[in-house]
C-alpha positions as CSV (number, residue, x, y, z in Angstrom):
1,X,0.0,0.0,0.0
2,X,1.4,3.3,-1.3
3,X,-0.1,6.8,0.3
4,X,-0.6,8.1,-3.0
5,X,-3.4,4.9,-3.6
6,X,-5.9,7.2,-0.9
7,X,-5.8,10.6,-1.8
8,X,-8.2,12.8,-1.0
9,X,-11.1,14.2,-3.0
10,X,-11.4,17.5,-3.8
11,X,-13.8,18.0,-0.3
12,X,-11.0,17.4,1.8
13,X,-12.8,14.1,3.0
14,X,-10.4,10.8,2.8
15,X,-10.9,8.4,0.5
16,X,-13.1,5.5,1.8
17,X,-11.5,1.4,1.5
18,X,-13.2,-1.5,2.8
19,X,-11.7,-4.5,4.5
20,X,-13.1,-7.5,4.7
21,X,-12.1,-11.0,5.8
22,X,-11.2,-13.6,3.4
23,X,-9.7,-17.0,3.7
24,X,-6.0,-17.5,2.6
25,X,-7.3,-20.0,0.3
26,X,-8.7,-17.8,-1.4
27,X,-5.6,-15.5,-2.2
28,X,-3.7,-18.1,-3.4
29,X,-5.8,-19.8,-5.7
30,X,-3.2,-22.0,-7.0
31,X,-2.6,-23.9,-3.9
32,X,-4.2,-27.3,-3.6
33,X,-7.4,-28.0,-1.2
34,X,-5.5,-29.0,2.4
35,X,-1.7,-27.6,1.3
36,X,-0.4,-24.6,3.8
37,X,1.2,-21.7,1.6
38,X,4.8,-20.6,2.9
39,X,5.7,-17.5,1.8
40,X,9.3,-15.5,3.2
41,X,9.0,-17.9,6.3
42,X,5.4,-17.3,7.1
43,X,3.0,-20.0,6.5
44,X,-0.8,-19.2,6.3
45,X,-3.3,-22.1,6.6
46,X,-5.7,-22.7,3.4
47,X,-8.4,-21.8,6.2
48,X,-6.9,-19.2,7.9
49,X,-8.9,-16.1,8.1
50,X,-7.1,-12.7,6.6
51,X,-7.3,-9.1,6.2
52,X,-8.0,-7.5,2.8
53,X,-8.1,-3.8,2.1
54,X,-9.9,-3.1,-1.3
55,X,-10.1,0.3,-2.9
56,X,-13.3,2.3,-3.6
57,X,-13.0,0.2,-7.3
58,X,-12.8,-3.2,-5.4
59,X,-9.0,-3.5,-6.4
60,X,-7.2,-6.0,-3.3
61,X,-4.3,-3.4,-2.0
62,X,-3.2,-4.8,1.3
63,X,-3.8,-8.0,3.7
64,X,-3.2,-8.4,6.6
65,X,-3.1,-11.1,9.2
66,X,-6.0,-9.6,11.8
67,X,-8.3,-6.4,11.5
68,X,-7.0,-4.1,13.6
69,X,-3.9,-4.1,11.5
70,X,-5.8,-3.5,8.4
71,X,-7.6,-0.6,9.7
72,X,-4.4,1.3,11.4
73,X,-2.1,0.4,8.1
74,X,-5.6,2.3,5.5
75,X,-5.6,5.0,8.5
76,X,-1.9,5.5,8.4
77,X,-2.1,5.8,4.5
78,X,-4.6,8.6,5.2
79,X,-7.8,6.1,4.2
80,X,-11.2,5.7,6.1
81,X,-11.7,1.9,6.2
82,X,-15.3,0.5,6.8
83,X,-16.2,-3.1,7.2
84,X,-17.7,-5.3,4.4
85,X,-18.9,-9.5,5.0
């Protein structure tokens, strides 16, 4: 996640991401059913439940292990994150 991905609009008011949980599974869509993904020493379950920030135009830009590092990491880039299910 860059800053420059939340500027503001012309109002002033910061631009608005949503995070929502997602499985790893379902990041990493070439893993098998049942297989843990490694990735630069961390390993993430096909089940485990994970963080994604998404854009106003639904683009994935960050994820994150648990929520409340989702919403400080879109608050530090100057975003207002809401929740979506």
């Amino acid at each position: 996640m860059a800053p420059e991905e939340f500027e503001q609009g012309e109002s002033g008011v910061p631009a608005t991401v949503y995070v929502r949980e997602i499985a790893a599974a379902d990041v990493f869509e070439q893993v098998q059913p049942g297989n843990a993904i490694e990735i630069d020493g961390v390993t993430l379950e096909p089940d485990q439940q994970l963080y994604a920030i998404h854009d106003e135009d639904g683009r994935r830009v960050g994820l994150f292990a648990d929520r409340d590092a989702a919403f400080a990491a879109a608050r530090w880039h100057g975003a207002a994150p809401v929740s979506v299910h």
